[in-house]
Structure formats: C-alpha cells, structure tokens
C-alpha positions as MATLAB code, in Angstrom:
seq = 'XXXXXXXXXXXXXXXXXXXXXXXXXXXXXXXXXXXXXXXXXXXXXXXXXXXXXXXXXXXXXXXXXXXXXXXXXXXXXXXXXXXXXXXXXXXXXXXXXXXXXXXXXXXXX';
ca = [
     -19.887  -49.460    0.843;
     -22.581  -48.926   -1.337;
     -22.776  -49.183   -5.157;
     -23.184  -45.576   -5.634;
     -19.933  -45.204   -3.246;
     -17.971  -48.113   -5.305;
     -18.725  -46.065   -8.429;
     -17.383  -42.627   -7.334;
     -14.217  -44.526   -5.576;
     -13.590  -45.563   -9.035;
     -13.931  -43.075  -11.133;
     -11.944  -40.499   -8.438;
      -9.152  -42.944   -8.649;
      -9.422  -43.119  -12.444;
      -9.197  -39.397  -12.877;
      -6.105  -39.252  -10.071;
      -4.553  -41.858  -12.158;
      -4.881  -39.997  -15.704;
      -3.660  -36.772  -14.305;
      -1.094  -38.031  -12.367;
       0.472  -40.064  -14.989;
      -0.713  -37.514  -18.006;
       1.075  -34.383  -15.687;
       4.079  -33.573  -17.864;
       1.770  -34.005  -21.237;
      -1.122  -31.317  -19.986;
       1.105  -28.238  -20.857;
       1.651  -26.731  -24.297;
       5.223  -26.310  -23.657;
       7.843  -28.149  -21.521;
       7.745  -27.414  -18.168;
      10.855  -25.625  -16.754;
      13.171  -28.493  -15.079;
      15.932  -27.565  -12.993;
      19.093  -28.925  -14.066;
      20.165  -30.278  -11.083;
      16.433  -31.974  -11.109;
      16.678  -33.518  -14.512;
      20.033  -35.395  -13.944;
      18.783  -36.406  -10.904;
      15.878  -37.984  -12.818;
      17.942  -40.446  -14.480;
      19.080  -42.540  -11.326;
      15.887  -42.951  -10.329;
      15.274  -46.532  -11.950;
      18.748  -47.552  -10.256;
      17.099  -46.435   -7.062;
      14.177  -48.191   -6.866;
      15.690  -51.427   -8.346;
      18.537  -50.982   -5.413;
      15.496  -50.781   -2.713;
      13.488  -53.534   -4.412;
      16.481  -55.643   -5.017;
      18.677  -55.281   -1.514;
      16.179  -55.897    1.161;
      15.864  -59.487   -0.809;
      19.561  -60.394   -0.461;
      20.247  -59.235    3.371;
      17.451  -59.884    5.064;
      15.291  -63.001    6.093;
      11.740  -63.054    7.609;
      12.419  -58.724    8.266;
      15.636  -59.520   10.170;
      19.136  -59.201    8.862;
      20.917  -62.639    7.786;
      23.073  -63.611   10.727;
      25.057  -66.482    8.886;
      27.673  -66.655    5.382;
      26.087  -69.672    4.654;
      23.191  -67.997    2.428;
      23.184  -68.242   -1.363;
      22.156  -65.401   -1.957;
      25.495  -63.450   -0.966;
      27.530  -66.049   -3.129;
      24.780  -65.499   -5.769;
      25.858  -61.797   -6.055;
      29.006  -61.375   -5.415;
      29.335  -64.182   -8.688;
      26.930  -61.455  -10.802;
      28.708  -59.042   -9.633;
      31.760  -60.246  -10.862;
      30.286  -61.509  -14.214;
      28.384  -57.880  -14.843;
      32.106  -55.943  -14.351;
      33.734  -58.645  -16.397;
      31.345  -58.848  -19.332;
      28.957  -55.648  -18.874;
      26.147  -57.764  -19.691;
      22.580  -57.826  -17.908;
      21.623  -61.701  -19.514;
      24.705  -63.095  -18.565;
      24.403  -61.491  -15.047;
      21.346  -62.844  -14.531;
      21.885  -66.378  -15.617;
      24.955  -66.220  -13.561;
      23.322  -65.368  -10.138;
      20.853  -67.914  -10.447;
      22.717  -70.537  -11.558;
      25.395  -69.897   -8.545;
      22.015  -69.748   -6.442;
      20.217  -72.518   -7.444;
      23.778  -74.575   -7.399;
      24.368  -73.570   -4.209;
      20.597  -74.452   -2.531;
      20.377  -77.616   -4.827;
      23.668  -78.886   -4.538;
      24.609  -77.665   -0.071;
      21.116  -77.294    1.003;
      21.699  -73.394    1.451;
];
C-alpha cells in the first residue's frame, strides 16, 4: 500500500466513523422510532454482555466444557446467588472471583 493509499484508508474510515457514530445527532429533529424499536433498544447492553460473557464460562479452547470440575460454573452459580440475594454488581463481582480464584488456587480447577 502506498502512502497516498494509507492516507485515503484513513481518512474514509474517519469520516465512516463520525457519521456512523454522529447518525442520530445529524437531524434537526428526532428521528421517528418505532415503539416496539425503542424498548427493544434498552436490552441491547444485556445482549452483548450475555454474548461476551457466556462463551467464556461454557466453553474451552472453542469446544464446550465436558467436565463439573471447572470453576467457572461454581464461580457463577455463587454470583448468581449473591446478585439475587443482595442486587448488587460489586459484591457480585468480588463474589465470582473470589469463589474462582478459591476454587483454582485452593483444588487446582
């Protein structure tokens, strides 16, 4: 690639980035939403978190875990538990990994 090519790469991606990101600012006036659309909007963090997050606990090396004996199953359920119990993200945190590093430091999981 050329430095004349490097340049225009980087500016086209520039401007896809500002308008993509600066879409719903552009207009005067607030684009019409569907209703349906805009509650569906606001479990769209929860989704991506939920793909992020449980690919990470079931699976090892792109294959499903084939054994009980992985911390990180114990190391939900016990956030689990604690985030119904207390409704608090901290404390659901802390709990996981303490019930994961317990379990990998103290049974070799």
């Amino acid at each position: 690639m050329s430095g004349w090519e490097a340049v225009l790469t980087i500016v086209g991606l520039g401007v896809i980035t500002v308008v993509t990101r600066a879409f719903f600012f552009i207009p005067r006036r607030e684009l019409p939403i569907p209703g349906w659309f805009r509650e569906g909007l606001r479990y769209a963090p929860l989704a991506a978190l939920a793909a992020v997050v449980v690919p990470e606990v079931v699976m090892t090396g792109g294959a499903l875990i084939t054994t009980w004996q992985d911390a990180r199953l114990f190391a939900v359920a016990a956030a689990t538990a604690w985030f119904f119990w207390r409704r608090g993200i901290l404390g659901t945190i802390v709990t996981g990994t303490a019930v994961m590093l317990a379990l990998r430091l103290g049974l070799g999981w």
